[in-house]
SEDOMAR-511909 format. One line per 10 residues: number of its first residue (from 1); their letters; for each residue x, y, z of N, C-alpha, C. Coordinates in steps of 0.1 Angstrom, whole numbers, plus 5000, padded with zeros to 4 digits. Layout:
# SEDOMAR-511909
NUM = a = X/Y/Z/X/Y/Z/X/Y/Z  ...
***
This chain:
# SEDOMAR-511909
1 = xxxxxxxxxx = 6864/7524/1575/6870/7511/1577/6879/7512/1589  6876/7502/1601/6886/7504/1611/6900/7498/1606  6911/7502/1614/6926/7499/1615/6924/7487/1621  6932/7480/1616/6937/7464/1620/6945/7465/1629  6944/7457/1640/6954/7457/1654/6953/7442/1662  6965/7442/1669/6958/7427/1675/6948/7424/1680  6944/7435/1688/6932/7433/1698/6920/7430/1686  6917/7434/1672/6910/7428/1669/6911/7414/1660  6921/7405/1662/6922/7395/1659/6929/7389/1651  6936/7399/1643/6944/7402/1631/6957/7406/1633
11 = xxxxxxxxxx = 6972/7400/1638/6987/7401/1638/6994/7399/1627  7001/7410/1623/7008/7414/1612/7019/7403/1614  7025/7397/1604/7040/7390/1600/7050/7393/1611  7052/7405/1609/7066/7412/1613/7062/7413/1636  7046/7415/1635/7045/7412/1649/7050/7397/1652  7044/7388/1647/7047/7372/1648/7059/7373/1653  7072/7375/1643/7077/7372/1642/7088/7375/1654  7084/7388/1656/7085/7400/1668/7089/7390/1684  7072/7385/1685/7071/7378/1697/7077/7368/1699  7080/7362/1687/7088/7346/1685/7103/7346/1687
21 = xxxxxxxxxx = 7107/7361/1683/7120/7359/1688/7120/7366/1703  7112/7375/1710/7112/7371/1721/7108/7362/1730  7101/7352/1725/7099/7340/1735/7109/7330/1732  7111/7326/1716/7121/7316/1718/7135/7319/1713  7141/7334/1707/7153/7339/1708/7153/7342/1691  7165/7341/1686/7164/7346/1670/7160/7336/1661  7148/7346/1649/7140/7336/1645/7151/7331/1630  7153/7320/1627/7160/7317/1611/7156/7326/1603  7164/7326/1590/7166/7329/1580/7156/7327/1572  7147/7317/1569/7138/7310/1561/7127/7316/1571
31 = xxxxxxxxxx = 7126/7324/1580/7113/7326/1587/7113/7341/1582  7121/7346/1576/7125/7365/1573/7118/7367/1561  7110/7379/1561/7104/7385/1548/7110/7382/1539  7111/7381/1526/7120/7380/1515/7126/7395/1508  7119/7403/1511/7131/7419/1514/7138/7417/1522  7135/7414/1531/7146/7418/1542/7161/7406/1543  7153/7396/1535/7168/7383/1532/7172/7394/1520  7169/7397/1509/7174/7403/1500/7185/7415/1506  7178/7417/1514/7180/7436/1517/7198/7431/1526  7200/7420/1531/7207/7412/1544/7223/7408/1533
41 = xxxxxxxxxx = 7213/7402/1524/7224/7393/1510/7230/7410/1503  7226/7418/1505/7231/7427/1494/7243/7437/1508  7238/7438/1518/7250/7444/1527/7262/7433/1530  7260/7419/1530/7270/7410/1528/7279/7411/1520  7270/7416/1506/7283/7414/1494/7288/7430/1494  7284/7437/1500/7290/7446/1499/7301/7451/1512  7300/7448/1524/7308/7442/1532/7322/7436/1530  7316/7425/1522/7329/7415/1522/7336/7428/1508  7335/7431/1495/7336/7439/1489/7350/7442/1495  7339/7456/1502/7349/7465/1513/7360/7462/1515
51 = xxxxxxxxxx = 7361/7446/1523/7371/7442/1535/7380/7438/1523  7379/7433/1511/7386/7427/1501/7392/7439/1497  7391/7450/1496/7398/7464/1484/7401/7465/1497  7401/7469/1507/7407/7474/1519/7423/7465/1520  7422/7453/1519/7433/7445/1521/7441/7448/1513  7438/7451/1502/7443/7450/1486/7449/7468/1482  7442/7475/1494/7441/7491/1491/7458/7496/1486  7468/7487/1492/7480/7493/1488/7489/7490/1480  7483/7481/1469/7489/7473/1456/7483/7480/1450  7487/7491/1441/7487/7495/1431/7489/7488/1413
61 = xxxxxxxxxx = 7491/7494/1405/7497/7488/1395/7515/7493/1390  7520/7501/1398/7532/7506/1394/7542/7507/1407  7550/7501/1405/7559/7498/1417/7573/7507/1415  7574/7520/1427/7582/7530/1427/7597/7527/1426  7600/7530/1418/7619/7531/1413/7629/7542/1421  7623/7549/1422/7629/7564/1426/7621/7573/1420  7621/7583/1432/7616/7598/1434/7624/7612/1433  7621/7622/1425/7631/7635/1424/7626/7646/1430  7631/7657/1433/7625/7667/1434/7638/7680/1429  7627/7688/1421/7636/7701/1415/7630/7702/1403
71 = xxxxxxxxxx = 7643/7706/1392/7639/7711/1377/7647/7701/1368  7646/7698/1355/7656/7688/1351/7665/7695/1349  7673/7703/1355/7690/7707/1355/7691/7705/1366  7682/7710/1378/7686/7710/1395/7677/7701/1402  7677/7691/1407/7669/7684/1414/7677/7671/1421  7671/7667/1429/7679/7658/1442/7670/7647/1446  7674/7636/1449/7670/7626/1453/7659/7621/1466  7649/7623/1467/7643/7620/1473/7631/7609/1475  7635/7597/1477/7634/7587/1479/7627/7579/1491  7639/7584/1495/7637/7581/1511/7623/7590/1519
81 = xxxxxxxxxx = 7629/7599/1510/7614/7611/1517/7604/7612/1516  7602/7604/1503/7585/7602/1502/7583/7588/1506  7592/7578/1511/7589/7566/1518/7580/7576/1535  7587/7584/1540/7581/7591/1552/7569/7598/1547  7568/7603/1538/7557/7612/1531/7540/7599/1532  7547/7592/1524/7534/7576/1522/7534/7571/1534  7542/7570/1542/7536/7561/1558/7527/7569/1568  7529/7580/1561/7519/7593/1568/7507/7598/1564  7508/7595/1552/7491/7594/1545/7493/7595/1535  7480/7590/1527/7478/7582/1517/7477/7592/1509
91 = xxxxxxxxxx = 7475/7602/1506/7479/7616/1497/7480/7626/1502  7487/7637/1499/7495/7647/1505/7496/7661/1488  7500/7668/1494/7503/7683/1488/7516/7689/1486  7518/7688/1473/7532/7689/1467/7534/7703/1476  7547/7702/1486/7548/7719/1489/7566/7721/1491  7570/7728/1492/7584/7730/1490/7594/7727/1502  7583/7731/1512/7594/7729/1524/7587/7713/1531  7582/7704/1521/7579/7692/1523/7595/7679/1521  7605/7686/1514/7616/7683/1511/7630/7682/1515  7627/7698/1526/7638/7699/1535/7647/7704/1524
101 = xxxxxxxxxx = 7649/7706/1516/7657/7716/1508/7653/7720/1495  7660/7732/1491/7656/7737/1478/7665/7734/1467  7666/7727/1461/7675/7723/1448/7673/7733/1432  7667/7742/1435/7664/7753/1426/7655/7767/1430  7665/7774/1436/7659/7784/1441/7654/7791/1432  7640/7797/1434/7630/7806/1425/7623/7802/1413  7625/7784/1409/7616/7776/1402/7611/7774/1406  7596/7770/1398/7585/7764/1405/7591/7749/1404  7594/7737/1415/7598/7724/1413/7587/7711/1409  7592/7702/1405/7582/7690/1402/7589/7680/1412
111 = xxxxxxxxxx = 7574/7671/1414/7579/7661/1425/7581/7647/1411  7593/7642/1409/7586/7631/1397/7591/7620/1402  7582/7609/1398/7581/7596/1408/7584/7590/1395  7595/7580/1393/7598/7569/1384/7595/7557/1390  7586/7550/1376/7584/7538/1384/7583/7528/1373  7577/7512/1376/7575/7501/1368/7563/7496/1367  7557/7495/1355/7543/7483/1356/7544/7474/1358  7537/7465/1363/7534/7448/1359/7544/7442/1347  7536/7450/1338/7542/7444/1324/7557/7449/1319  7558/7451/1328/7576/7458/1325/7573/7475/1320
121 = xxxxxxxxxx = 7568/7480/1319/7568/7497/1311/7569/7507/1324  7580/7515/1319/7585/7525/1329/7575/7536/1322  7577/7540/1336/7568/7559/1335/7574/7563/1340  7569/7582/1344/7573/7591/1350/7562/7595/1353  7556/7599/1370/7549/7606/1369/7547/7621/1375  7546/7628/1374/7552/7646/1378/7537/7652/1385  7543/7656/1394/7539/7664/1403/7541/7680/1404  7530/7689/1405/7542/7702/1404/7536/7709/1418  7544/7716/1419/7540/7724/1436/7525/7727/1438  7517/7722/1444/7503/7728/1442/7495/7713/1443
131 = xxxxxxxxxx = 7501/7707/1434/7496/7693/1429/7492/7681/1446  7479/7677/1440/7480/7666/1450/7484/7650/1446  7491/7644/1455/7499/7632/1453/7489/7619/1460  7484/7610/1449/7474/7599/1455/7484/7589/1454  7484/7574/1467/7493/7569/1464/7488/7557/1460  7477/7561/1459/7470/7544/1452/7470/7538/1441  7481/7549/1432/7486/7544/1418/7496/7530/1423  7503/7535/1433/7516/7526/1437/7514/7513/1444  7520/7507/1443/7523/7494/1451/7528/7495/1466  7520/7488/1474/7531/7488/1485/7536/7502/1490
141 = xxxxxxxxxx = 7527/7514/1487/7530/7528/1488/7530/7529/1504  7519/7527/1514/7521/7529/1529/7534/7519/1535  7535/7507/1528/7545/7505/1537/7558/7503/1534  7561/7511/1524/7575/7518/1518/7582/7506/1511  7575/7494/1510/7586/7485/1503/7590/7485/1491  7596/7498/1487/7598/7500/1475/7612/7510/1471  7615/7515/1461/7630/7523/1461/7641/7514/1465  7644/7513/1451/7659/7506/1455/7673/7518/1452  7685/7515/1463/7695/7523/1463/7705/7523/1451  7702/7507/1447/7714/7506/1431/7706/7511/1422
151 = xxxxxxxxxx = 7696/7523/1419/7694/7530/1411/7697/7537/1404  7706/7542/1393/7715/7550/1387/7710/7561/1376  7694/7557/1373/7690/7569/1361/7691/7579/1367  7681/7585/1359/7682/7602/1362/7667/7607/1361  7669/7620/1361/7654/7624/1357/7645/7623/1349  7650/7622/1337/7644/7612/1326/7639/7600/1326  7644/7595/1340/7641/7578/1340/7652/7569/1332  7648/7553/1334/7654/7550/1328/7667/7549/1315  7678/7547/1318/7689/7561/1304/7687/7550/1292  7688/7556/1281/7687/7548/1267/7696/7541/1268
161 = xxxxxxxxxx = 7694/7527/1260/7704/7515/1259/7710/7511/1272  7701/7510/1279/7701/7504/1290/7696/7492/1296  7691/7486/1286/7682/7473/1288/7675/7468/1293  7668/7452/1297/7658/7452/1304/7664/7460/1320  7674/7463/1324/7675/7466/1336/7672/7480/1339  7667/7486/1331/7663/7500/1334/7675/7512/1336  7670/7513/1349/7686/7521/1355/7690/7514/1366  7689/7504/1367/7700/7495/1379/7713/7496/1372  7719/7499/1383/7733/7494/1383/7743/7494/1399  7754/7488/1390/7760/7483/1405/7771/7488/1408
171 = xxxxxxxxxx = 7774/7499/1414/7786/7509/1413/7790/7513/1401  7776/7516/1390/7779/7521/1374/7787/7508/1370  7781/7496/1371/7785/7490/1363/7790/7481/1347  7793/7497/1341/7793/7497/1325/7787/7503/1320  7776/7510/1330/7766/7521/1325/7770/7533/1325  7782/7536/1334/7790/7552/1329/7803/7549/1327  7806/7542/1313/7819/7538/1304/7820/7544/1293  7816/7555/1285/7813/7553/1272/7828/7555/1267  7832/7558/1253/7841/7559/1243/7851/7566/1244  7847/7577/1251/7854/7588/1250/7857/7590/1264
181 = xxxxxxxxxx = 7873/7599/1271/7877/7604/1285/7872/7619/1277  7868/7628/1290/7869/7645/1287/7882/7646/1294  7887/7656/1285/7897/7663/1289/7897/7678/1295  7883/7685/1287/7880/7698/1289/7870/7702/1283  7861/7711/1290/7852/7718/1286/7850/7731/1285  7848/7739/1275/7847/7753/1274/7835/7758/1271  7832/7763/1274/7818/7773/1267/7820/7789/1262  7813/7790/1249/7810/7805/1249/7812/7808/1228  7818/7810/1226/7818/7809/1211/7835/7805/1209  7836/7807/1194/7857/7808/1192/7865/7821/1198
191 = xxxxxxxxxx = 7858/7831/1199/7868/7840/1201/7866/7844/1217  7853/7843/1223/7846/7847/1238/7847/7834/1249  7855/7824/1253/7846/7814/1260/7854/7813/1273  7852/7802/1283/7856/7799/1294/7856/7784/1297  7864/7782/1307/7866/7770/1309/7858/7764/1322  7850/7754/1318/7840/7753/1324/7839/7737/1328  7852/7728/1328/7850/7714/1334/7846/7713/1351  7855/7722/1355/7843/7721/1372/7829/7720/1367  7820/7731/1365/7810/7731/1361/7803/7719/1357  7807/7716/1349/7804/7701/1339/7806/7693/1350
201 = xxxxxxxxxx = 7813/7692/1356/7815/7679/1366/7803/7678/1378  7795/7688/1381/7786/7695/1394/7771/7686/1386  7771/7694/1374/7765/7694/1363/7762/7675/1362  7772/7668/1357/7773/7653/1356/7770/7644/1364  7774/7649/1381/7767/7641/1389/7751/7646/1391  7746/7657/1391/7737/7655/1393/7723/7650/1378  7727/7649/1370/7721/7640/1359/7727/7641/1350  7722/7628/1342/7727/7622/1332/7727/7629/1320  7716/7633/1314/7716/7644/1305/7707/7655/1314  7708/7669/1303/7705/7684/1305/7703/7687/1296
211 = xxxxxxxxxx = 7693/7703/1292/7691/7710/1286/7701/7720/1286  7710/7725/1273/7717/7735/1281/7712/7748/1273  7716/7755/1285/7710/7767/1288/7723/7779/1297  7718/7788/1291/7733/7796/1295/7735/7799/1309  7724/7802/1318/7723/7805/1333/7727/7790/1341  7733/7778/1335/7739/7769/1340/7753/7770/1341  7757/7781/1333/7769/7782/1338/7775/7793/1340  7768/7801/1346/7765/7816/1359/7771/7824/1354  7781/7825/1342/7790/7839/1337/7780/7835/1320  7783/7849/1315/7780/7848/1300/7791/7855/1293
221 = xxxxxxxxxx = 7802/7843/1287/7810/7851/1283/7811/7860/1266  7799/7856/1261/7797/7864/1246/7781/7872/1246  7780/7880/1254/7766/7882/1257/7764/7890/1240  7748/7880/1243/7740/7883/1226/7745/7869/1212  7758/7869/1216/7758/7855/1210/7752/7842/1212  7750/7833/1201/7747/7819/1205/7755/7813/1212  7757/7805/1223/7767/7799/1227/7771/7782/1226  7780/7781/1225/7781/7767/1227/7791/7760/1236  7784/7749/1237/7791/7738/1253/7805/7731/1241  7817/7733/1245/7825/7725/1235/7832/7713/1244
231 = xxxxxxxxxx = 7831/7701/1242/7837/7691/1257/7847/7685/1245  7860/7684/1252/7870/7681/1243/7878/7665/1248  7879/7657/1237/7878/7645/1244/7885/7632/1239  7889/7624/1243/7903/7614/1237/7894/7601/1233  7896/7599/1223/7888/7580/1225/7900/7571/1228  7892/7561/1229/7902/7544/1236/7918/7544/1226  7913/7551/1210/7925/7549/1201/7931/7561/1203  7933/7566/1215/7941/7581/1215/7936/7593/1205  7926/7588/1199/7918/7602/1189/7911/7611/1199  7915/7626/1197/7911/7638/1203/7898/7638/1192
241 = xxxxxxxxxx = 7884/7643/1201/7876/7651/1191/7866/7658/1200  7862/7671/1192/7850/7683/1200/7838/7675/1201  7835/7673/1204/7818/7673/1213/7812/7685/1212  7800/7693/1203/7797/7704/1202/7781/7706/1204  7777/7711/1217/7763/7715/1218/7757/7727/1218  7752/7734/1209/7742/7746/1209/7737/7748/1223  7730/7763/1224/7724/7767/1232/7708/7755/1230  7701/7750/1239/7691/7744/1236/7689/7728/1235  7704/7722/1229/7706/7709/1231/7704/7701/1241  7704/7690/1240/7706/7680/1253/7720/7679/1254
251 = xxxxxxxxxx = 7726/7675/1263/7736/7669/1269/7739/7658/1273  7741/7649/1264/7739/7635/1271/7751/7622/1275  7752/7624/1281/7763/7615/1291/7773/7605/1288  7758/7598/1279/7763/7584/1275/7778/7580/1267  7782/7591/1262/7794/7593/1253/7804/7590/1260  7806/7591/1275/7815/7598/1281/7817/7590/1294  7831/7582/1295/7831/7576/1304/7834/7582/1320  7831/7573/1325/7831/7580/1342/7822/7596/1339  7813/7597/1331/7803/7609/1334/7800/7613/1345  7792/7603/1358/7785/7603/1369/7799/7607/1380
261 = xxxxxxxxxx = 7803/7599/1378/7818/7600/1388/7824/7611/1388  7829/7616/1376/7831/7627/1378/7851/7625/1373  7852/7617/1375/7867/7612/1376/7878/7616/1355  7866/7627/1357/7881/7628/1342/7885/7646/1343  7888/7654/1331/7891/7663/1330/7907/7665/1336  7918/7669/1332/7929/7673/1331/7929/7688/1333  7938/7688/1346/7945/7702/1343/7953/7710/1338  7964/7701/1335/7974/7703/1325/7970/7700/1307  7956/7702/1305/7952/7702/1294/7951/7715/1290  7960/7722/1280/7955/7736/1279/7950/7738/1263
271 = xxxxxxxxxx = 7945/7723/1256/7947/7728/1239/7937/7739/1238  7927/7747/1241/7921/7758/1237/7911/7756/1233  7904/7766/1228/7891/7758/1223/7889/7750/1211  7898/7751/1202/7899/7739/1188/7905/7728/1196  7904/7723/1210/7909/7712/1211/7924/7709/1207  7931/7719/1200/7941/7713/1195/7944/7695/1189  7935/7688/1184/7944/7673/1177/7948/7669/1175  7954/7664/1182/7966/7653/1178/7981/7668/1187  7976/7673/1196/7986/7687/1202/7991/7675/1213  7983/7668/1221/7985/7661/1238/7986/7678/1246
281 = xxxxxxxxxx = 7994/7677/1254/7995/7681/1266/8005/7694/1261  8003/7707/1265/8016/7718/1266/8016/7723/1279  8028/7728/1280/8028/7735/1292/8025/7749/1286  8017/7759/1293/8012/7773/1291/8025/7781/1288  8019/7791/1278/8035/7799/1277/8034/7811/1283  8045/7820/1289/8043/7830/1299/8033/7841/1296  8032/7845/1281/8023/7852/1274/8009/7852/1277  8007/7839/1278/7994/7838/1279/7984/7835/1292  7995/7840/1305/7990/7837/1317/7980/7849/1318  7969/7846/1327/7955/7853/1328/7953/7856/1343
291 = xxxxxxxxxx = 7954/7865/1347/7954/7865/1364/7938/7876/1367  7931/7871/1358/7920/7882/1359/7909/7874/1371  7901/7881/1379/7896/7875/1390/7881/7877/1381  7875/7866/1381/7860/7861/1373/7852/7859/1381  7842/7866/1388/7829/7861/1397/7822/7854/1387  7821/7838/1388/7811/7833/1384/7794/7834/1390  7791/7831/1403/7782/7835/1409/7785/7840/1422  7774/7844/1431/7777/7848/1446/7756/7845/1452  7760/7841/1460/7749/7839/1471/7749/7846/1486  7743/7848/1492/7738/7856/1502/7728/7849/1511
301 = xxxxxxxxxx = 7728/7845/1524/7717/7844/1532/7718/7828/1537  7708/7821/1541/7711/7805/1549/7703/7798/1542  7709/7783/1546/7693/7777/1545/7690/7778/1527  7674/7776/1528/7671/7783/1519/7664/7790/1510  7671/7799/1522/7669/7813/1522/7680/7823/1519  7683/7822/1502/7691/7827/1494/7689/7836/1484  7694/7846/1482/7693/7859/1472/7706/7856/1466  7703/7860/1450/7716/7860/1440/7724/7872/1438  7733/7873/1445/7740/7888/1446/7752/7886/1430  7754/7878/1426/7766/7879/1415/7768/7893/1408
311 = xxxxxxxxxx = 7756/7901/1406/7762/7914/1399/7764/7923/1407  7761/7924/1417/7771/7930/1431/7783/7930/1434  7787/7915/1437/7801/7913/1441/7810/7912/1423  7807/7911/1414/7812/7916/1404/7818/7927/1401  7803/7937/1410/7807/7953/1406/7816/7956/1413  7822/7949/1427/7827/7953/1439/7843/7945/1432  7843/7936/1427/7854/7934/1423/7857/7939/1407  7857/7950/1405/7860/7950/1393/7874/7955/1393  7881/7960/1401/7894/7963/1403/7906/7949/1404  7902/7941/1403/7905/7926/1400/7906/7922/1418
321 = xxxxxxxxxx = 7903/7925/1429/7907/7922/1441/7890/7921/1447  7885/7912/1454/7875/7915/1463/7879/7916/1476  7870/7926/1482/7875/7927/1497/7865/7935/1503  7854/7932/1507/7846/7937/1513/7843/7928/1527  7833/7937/1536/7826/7931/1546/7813/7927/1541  7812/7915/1548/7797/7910/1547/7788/7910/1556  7778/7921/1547/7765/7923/1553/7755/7924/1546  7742/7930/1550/7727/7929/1544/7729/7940/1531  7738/7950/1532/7740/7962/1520/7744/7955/1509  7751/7940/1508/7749/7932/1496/7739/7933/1489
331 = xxxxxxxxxx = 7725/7934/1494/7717/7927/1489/7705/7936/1491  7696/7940/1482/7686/7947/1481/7678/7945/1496  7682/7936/1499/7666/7933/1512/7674/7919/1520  7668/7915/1537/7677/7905/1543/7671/7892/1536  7674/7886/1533/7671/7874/1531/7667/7864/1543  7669/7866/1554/7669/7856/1569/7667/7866/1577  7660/7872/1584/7657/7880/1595/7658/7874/1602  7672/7876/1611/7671/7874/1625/7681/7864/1624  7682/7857/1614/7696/7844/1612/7707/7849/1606  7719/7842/1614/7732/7845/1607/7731/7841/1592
341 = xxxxxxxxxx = 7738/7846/1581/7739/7847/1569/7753/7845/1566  7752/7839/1553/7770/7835/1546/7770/7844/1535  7780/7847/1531/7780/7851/1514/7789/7839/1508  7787/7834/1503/7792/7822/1490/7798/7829/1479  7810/7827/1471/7813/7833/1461/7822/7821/1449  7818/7816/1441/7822/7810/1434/7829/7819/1419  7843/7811/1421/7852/7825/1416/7862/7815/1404  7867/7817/1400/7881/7812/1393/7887/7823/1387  7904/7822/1384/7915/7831/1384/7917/7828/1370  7914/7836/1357/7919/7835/1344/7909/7826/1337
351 = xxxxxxxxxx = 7907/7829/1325/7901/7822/1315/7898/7805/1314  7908/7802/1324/7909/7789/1322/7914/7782/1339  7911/7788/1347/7914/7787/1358/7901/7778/1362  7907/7769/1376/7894/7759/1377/7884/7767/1389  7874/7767/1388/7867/7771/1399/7863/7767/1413  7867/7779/1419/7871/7780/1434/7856/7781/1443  7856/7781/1454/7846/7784/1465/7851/7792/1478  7851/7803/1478/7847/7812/1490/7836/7817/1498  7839/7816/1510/7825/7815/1520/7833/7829/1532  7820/7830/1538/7821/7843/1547/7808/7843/1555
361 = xxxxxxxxxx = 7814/7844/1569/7796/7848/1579/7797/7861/1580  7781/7864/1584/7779/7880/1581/7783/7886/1594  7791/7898/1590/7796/7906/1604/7819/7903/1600  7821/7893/1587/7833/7896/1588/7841/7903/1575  7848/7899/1571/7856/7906/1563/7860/7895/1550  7856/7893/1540/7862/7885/1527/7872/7892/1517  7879/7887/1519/7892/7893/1508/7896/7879/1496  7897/7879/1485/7901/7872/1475/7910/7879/1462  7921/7874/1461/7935/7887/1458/7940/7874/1444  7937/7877/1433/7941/7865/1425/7957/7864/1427
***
């Protein structure tokens, strides 16, 4: 059987059609195979498709509240930073020095992103170092219009009994009032503890509640005992009462007015660890002055790029005086090769003494004489 060709008299469709639009230009739509209208209609709708989700690519279903980064005892506000993070691409790789600082040296940290549905329901969603971050959950994620500054929760997200407003507030407006002023905080058992409202106050601004745990507050004063957080504390009717939390508890704020601020605790409060009730205010009696010098922690190095020296400069102060030079023989190994280095030493004088901050660059001489 010969092959069909024009020359023998016989032109295919697609030739026709061929010559027609070269002689008189493009042939209609009604003149096209009916595949190839099909085949035309189906890249259309898929086309427009495209251009529709493309427009739409950065409305998410969850519109960002605020961003953290750290551990839920140590973590810091970064908000602002993953607004730069999303205008730079549309997912990214949880990594540590993506933050510009470390708010928990030698944790692995979580990136956690608080946010809002449609339908009003807050989440949290957590990121851990390693983790990749897609931002097509979010709304409005490339062009940052999101994170507001009157945000007051915490890591938890929005704080209990807080209402439809989540964690908005407006200079803590009634959201850090509760019942009670603190007067003091001690930790450690009845017979072993210390006085730890500095602490607590470091502690308060950086969230609302905590897990407590004894390496939050860098000394152990009953080692092998259970310990407990005792916060001692006045209500509106002048009633003193203990606040008592186990090793393991939460910590939760809401009790406690001006928590976030920071604005309570008494220094001329000395009732002890029973709170003394219904005692108010004594002045200390000569007996019972404490001039003992207490390294709570010590740090080493910049940046950060920090090594925990506390049982070092403990050892070095055990004659109640520190006074050494600072250098790399602190510390097992340099922590910064080739950068100046600080030693940090957070200290307080007596059982009940408030806690101090001493600093030193490497190459001089630190002395601390209670």
């Amino acid at each position: 059987m010969k092959a069909l060709s024009a020359s023998s008299g016989f032109m295919s469709p697609t030739s026709s059609i061929s010559r027609t639009a070269a002689t008189r230009g493009p042939a209609p739509v009604s003149l096209l195979p009916q595949w190839l209208r099909r085949w035309l209609l189906v890249a259309l709708t898929l086309l427009t498709a495209s251009t529709a989700f493309a427009y739409n690519d950065d409305d998410g279903d969850w519109q960002i509240v605020n961003a953290r980064y750290g551990t839920a005892q140590r973590n810091i506000d970064v908000t602002s930073r993953l607004k730069e993070l999303a205008r730079e691409d549309r997912s990214f790789k949880v990594r540590n020095e993506l933050f510009r600082e470390d708010p928990a040296v030698g944790d692995r940290k979580t990136l956690r992103i608080i946010a809002k549905g449609r339908n009003g329901e807050w989440r949290n969603f957590d990121y851990r170092e390693g983790d990749w971050v897609d931002g097509s959950k979010f709304t409005g994620w490339s062009r940052g219009d999101w994170g507001h500054h009157d945000w007051n929760g915490s890591w938890d997200g929005p704080r209990p009994g807080s209402g439809g407003n989540g964690g908005y507030g407006n200079n803590n407006d009634g959201q850090d009032d509760g019942d009670w002023a603190i007067l003091q905080a001690r930790y450690g058992t009845a017979d072993r503890n210390i006085d730890v409202t500095g602490r607590l106050k470091e502690l308060a601004r950086a969230d609302r509640r905590f897990k407590l745990a004894n390496e939050l507050f860098r000394e152990d004063p009953a080692v092998g005992a259970r310990k407990t957080l005792r916060i001692t504390a006045r209500g509106r009717n002048g009633e003193i009462r203990n606040f008592d939390y186990r090793e393991g508890d939460w910590v939760d704020g809401n009790n406690f007015t001006g928590w976030g601020r920071g604005n309570w605790g008494d220094g001329q409060w000395n009732g002890g660890w029973d709170g003394r009730p219904g005692g108010g205010y004594q002045q200390p009696r000569p007996e019972q002055s404490d001039n003992r010098l207490i390294i709570n922690r010590a740090t080493y190095g910049t940046g950060n790029r920090q090594l925990d020296v506390t049982d070092r400069i403990r050892y070095l102060s055990r004659g109640g005086v520190l006074d050494i030079k600072v250098n790399n023989s602190l510390a097992d190994r340099d922590p910064a090769v080739g950068d100046t280095k600080w030693l940090k030493v957070y200290y307080q004088v007596g059982a009940r003494g408030q806690e101090r901050v001493a600093d030193a660059r490497e190459g001089t001489q630190l002395r601390i004489k209670p």
